[in-house]
N, C-alpha and C positions, 0 to 999 in steps of 0.2 A: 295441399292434400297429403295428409300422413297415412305410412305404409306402414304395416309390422312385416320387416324382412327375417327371413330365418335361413340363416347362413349356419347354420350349428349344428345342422342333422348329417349324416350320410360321410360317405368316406374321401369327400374332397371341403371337407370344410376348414381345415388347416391351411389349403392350400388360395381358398375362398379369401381369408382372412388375412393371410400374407398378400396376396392381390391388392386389397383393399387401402392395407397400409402404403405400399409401392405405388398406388394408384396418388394416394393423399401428398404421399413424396415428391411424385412427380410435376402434378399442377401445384403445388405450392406456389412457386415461384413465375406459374405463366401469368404474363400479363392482358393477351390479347382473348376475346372469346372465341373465336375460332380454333386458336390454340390450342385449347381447351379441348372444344370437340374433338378435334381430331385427335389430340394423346388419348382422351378418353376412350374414344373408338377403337386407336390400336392396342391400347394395352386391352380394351375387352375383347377383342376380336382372337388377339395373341393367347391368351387366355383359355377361352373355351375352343378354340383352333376352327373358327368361324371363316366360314367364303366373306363375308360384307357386313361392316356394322354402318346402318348411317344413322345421322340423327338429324332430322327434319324438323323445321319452324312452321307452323301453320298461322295460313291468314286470319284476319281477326274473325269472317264469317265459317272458319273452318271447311273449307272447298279444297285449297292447296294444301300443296307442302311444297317449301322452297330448302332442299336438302344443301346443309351444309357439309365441311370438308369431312370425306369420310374416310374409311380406310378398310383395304380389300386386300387379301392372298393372292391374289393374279387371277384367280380362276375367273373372278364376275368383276365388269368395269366398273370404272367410281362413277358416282353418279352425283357428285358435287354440283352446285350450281343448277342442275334441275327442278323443273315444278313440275309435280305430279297432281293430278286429278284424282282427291279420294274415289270419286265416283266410278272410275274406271277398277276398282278391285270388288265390286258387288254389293248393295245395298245393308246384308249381312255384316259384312266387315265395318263398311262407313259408319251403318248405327252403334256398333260397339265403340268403336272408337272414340267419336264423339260422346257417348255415357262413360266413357272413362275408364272400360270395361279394358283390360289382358288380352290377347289374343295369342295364341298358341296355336300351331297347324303344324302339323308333322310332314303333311303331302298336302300340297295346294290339289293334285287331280284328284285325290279322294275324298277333302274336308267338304263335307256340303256348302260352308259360309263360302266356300273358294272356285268351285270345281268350274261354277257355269261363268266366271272370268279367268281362263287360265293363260289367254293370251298376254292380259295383264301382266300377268308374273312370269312368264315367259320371256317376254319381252326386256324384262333387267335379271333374267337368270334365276330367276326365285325358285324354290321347289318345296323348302319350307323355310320356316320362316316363324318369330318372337315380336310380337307390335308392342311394346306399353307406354301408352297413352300418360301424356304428361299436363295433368287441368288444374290452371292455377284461376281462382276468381271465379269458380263454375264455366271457367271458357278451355277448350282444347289449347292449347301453348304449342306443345311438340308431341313428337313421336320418335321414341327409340326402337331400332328393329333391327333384331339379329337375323343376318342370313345366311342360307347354306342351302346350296347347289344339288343337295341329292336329298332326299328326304330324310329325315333324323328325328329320334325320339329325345323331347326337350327332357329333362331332370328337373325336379322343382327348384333344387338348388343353383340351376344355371336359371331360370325365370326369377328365383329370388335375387340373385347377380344383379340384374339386369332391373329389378327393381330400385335397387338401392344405387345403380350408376345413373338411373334415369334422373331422380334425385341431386346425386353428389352432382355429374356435369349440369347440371341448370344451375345447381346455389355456385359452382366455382365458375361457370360461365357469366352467370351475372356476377359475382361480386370481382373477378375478370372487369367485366363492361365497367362497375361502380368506379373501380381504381382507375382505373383510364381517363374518363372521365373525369375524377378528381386532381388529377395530376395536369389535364387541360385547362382545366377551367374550377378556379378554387370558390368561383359564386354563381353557379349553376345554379339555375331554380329549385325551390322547393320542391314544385310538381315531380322534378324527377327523382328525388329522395323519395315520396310520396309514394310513387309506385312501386316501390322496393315490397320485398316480402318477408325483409329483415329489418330488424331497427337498424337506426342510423344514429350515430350524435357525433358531434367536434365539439372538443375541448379546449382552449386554451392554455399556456402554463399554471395559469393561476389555479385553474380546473375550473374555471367558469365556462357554464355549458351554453355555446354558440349556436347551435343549429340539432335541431332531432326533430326527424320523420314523423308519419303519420304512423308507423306500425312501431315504433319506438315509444310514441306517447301512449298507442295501444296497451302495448307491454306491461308499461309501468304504470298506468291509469293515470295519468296527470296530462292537463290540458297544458298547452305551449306558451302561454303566462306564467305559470307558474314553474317553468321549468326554465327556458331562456334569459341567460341574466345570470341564474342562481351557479353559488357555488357546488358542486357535486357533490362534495361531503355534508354538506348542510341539508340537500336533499336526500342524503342515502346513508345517515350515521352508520348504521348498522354496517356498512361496508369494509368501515377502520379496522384497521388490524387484522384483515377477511383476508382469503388467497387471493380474491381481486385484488385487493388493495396490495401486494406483492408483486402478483403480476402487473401493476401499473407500474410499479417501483424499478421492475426490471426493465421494462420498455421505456422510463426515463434515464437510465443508467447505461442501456445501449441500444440507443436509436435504431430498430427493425423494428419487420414484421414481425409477430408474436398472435398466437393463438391459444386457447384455453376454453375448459369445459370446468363448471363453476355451481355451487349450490346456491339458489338465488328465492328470497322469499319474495313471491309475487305480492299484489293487493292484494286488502283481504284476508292477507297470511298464509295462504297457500305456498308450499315450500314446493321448489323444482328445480329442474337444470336449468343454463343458460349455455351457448357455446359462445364466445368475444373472440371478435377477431379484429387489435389495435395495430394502428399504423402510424409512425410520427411523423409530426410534420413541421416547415422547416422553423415555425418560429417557435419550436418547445412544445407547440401542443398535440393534442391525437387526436384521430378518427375513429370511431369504432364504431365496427358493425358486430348487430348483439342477435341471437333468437331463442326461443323456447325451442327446448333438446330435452322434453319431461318425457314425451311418451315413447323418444328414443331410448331413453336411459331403462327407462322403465321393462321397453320389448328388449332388450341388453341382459336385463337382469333377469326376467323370463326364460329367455332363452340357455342364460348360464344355470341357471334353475333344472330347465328341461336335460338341459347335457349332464348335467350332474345326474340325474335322473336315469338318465338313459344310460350311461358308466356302469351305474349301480346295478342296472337291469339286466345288461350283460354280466358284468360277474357272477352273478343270481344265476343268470341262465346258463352260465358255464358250472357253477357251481350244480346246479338242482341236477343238468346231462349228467356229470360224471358219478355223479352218488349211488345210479342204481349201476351203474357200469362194475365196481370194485363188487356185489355179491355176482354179479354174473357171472366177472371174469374168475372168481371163486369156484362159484356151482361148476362151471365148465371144467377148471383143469383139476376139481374134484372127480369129476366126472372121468374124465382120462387119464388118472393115475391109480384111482383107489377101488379096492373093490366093496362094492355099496351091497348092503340087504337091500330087500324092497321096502322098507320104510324110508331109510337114507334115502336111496333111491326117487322115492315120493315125492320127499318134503327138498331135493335140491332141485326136481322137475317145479314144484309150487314156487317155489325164492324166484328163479329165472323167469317163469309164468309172470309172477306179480311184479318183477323189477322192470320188465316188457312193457305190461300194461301201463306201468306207472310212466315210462319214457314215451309210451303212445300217445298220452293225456297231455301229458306237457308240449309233444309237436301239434296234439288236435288244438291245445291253447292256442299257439303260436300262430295256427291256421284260420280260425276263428276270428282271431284279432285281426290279420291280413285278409279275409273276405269281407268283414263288417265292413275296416276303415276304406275298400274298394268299391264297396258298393255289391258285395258279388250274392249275397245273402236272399235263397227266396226262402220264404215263407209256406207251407204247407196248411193251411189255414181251414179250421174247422171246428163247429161247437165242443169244448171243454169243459169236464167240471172240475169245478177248482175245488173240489174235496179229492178229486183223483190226484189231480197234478199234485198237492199238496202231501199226499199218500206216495207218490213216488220220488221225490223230493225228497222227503222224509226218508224210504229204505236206501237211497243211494247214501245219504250221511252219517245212518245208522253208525257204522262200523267205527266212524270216528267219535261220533257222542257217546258210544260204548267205552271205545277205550280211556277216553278221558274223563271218563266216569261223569258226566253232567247229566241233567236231570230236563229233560224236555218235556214241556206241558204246550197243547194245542187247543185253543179256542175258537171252533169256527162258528158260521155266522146261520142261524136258527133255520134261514130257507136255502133250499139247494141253488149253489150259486154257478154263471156259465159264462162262462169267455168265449171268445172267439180266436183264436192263435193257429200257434204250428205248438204242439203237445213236445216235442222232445226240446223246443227251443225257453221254452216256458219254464221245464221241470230244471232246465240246466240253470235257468236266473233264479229258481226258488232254493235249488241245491248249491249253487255257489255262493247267495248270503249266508245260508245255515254252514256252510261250509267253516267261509268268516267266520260267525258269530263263535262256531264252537271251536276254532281253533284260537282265537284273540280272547278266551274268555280261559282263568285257568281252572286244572281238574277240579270235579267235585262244584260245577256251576253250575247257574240256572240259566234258560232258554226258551223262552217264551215263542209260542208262533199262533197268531190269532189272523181271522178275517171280519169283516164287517161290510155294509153296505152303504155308500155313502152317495146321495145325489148322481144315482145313473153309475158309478162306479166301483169297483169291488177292490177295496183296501185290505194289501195282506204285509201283516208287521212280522219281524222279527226283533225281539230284543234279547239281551243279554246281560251280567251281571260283572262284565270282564273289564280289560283294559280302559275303554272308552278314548274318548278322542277328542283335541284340542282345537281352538277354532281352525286353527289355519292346517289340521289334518281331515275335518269335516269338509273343509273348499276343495280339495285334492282327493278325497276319499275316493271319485271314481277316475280321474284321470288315470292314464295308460301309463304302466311304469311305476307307478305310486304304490308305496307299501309303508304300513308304521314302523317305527324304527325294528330293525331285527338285533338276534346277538349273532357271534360269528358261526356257531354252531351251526346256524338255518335249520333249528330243530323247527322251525313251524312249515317250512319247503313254503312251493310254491314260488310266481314269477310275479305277482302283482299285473295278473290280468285280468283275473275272476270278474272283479266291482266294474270293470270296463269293458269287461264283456256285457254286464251286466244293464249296462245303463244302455249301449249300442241296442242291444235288442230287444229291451223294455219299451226304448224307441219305436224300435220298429214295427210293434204292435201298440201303435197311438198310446201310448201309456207314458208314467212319468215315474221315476225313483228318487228317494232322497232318504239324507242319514240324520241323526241327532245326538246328541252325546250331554249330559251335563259337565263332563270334564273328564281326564285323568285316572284311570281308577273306578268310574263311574259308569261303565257300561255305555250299550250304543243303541240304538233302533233304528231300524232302517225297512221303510216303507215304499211295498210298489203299488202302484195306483192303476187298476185296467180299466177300461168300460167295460159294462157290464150288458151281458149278450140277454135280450129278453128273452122271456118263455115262448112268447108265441114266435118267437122267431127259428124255435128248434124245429130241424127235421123229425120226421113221426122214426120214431122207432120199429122197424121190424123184426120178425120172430128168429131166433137163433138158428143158425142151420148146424147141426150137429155135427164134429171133426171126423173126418173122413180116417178109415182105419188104416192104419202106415200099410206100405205094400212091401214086400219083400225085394230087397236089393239085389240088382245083379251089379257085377263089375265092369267098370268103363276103361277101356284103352286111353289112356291119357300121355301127352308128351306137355311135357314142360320144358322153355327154352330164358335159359337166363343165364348172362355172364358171370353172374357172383355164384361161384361155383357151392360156397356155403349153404346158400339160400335158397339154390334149386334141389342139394340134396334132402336138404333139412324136408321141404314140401314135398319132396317123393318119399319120402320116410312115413310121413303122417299117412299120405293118399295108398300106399302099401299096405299101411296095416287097417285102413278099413278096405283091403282086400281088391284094390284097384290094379290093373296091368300100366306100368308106370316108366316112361322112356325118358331119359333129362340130356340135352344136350345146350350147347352152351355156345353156338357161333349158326348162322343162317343157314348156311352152305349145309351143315350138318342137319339142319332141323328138315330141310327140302329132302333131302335124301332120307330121312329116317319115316318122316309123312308117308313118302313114295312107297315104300317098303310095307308097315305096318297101317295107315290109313286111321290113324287116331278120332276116336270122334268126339274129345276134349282135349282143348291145347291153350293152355295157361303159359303166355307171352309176355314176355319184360318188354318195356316202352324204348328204354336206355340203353338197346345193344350198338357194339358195334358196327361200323361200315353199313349196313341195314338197320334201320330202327325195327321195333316192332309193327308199327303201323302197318311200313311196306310189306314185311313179312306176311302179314295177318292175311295181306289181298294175295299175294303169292302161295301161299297157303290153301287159300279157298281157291284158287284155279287149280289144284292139282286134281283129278278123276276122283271120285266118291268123296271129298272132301267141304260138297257145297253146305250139306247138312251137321256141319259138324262146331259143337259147341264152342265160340272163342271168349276167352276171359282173358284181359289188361290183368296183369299184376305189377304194379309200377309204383315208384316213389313219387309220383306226379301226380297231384291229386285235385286242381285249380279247376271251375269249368270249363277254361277251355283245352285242356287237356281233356276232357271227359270228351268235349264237341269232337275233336281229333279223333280220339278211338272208334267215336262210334260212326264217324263216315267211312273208316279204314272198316268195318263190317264186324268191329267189336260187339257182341250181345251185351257182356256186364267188364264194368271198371273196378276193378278191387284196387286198394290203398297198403304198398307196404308199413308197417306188418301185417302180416293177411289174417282176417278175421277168420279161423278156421271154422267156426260156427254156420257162417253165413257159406262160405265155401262149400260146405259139405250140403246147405239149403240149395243153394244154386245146382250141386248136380245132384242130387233127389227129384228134383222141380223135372231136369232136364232126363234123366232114367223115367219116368212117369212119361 
């Protein structure tokens, strides 16, 4: 059963890696399978700083496990030599197991699969706990499982760990049992080669081939006629003068063990890996155990792919943060040394304005991307017409097809056409292709944007006349991280999230996207697909209620409590000069006692204080005497649901997101003076 492990992401993958190798150092040379297990156990145990690794053999009807020698921290006893009853850890667990499925449990008493057997796991100390299921032949084989005594949040990267040991100790446990074996008894039955999960063949000095397996003739497609007997080189020309054929040269010149990973052209002509692992023997000839390592090489090269990717991405992202930082920190100590008219004045308040917004857009990316890939993403879902979305799309990109002088033509489709979505998440996938199209296309281009109606679905294209794109940039065009080549300048900005945003929540509204390119030079198109929401399934439209005339503002007693002593004054600055009574303090102790005092009936609360967070504050706050009715607003860097969940049990009304949208602020206490 092949795994794609990903050992490459996250900030132990160095360390991942060097394991690996020390791992391979270490069983090299064991001979016994036991052996085996057990180093492999404590170096992964050692590793991720584990109460209990074991690794369990199941019977052939998959009922048992009869655990082999494992290795524990002292906390939880070994439980070598035990047979355990899947049955006793929950009908949940068993059926996974047996489909071959992962299990992951942070807390045996809260996972549902777990909770109503906790005796089970109690019983050998469990509290969580790593199962992956090891099925060779469509039959469960074993079971590796990390344990730990208090509950823990696993990392995908220790689950990948643990994939890829689950693996390595079975191929070095068995090929362990093979050598053993062969060293007893040098005319063992075929059946037991047979069952191997690696080729098998003996050699001779001559290099005539003695004996190969049933997954050895697999390998090479040749029936055991035609292969028994013959000279090796007569069967495998093409080997002469190969790196195998070196590597055999070396293993004749000094007699060891010797292992290698090798380009190997299967039947058929199919090119792949091979990994050979030769062993001499006493009368001149080898043994060698051989297998297909193609779609390891392959997840290898993936992965160096991704990490390169991902390097790239960060630099980008350090690079894009710092660039509006240099006019800020300009505007500001302009601000504090020079004396400005009020145009100056103006236009360094607008630079700081727009260098802001632009660093907001790049964290809302950043956000975006970590709510999609979580799953955290709802949807607001309601009839749309795709002439509006397309119209707001449109003015948000304006400013860039303006400056870059292109020439945008839009052709929509004859009958008024209606989707079904969430409206702001919609116009953000139609405004981040046109985004693309006119930044990759250069000044003075064309920009097409049409609709159509196609079998139940409403087809909306963008094309362009720019860069265009090669095949193997068209396969990556939405992957996360992926961007065309840039120069160093980063005159085009951006982080290569946009198209991956883009396809995430295309998704997400059953819909489908995709890009096209003739080549290089040649422009691109790039097509979203939605179903298309029928007529009669629109709500009736009712009559416009006419806006209500603004009432006159009075001013609000407001305290503001936030440790960034910057950021609180900055927002009593603004909430001043629309004429508000405005108190800032900066520690809890001082916020209770200033409430007490003045009785604020808005208090704008940072999440991130010290010794007291805001949350508690907020309820300490609302127990003080005429303070039950009084307005409370989150203004926090924390912005995830469940930080939202948080505030609004602590008796929060609304969650603002640093930097604060003073728009919506000044909406939120209008709303609340009304």
């Amino acid at each position: 059963m092949s795994r794609h492990v990903d050992l490459s992401d996250g900030p132990h993958a160095t360390g991942h890696k060097s394991f690996q190798l020390a791992f391979a150092d270490r069983i090299r040379s064991l001979e016994c399978p036991d052996e085996v297990v057990l180093t492999a156990s404590a170096l992964l145990g050692q590793h991720l700083k584990l109460a209990r690794v074991d690794y369990g053999a199941a019977d052939p009807a998959g009922d048992l496990l009869t655990m082999k020698p494992d290795w524990t921290n002292g906390e939880l006893p070994s439980l070598a030599g035990v047979v355990l009853r899947l049955d006793d850890f929950g009908p949940l667990i068993v059926n996974a197991v047996r489909e071959g499925s992962d299990l992951v449990v942070e807390d045996v008493t809260t996972d549902t699969r777990s909770a109503n057997h906790v005796g089970a796991y109690a019983a050998n100390g469990v509290r969580a706990f790593v199962a992956i299921p090891l099925m060779k032949g469509g039959r469960l084989r074993a079971i590796l499982s990390l344990h730990d005594s208090r509950p823990r949040q696993w990392t995908p990267q220790e689950v990948a760990l643990a994939h890829d040991m689950v693996d390595r100790t079975w191929a070095a446990a068995e090929s362990a049992q093979a050598d053993a074996e062969l060293r007893r008894e040098r005319d063992q039955s075929q059946h037991i080669f047979d069952s191997m999960t690696e080729g098998f063949a003996v050699l001779d000095r001559h290099w005539t081939v003695l004996r190969v397996n049933a997954e050895g003739l697999r390998m090479t497609q040749r029936a055991a006629h035609e292969v028994i007997g013959q000279e090796h080189w007569t069967l495998w020309p093409a080997m002469k003068g190969s790196e195998l054929d070196r590597f055999f040269e070396q293993l004749r010149q000094t007699p060891q063990k010797r292992i290698t990973e090798v380009p190997f052209s299967f039947a058929g002509g199919a090119q792949g890996w091979i990994e050979v692992r030769a062993y001499p023997l006493l009368d001149s000839g080898m043994a060698l155990f051989f297998r297909d390592i193609t779609e390891r090489k392959a997840s290898q090269a993936q992965l160096e792919d991704a990490d390169r990717r991902k390097d790239e991405f960060l630099a980008m992202l350090a690079h894009e943060l710092r660039n509006p930082l240099a006019p800020i920190t300009a505007a500001a100590e302009l601000l504090r040394t020079a004396q400005l008219d009020e145009e100056q004045l103006s236009k360094t308040s607008e630079i700081i304005e727009r260098q802001v917004h632009h660093m907001t857009r790049l964290v809302d990316d950043l956000l975006d991307v970590s709510r999609v890939t979580l799953g955290l993403i709802e949807l607001d879902r309601q009839a749309l017409d795709i002439y509006q979305l397309v119209s707001a799309a449109i003015e948000q990109v304006s400013p860039l097809i303006r400056s870059r002088q292109h020439q945008l033509s839009v052709q929509m489709a004859a009958d008024r056409t209606w989707v079904k979505g969430d409206r702001q998440r919609l116009v953000q996938v139609l405004a981040n292709i046109l985004n693309n199209a006119a930044k990759y296309t250069p000044e003075g281009g064309h920009l097409r944007l049409s609709t159509t109606i196609r079998d139940g679905r409403v087809l909306i294209q963008v094309t362009d006349n720019g860069a265009g794109m090669t095949p193997d940039m068209l396969m990556r065009a939405f992957d996360l991280f992926s961007q065309a080549g840039r120069t160093a300048d980063r005159s085009m900005g951006g982080l290569g999230l946009g198209l991956a945003l883009v396809r995430s929540l295309v998704e997400l509204h059953q819909g489908q996207v995709w890009c096209d390119s003739p080549g290089l030079g040649q422009g691109s198109t790039f097509t979203v697909s939605l179903p298309r929401l029928l007529t009669e399934t629109l709500p009736a439209e009712g009559p416009e209620e006419p806006p209500a005339e603004p009432a006159a503002r009075a001013p609000l007693r407001i305290l503001i409590v936030d440790d960034n002593v910057d950021a609180a004054s900055m927002l009593a600055m603004l909430l001043e000069l629309s004429g508000h009574e405005v108190w800032v303090e900066h520690g809890w102790r001082g916020a209770l006692e200033r409430a007490q005092r003045e009785a604020p009936q808005v208090c704008l609360l940072d999440i991130g204080l010290p010794e007291v967070d805001g949350n508690e504050l907020a309820q300490k706050l609302r127990a003080l005497p005429g303070m039950a009715q009084a307005l409370f607003v989150a203004v926090t860097g924390y912005g995830q649901a469940s930080d939202r969940r948080q505030t609004l049990a602590a008796g929060f009304q609304h969650h603002l997101v640093k930097p604060v949208d003073t728009e919506l602020l000044t909406a939120l206490l209008d709303a609340f003076e009304r």
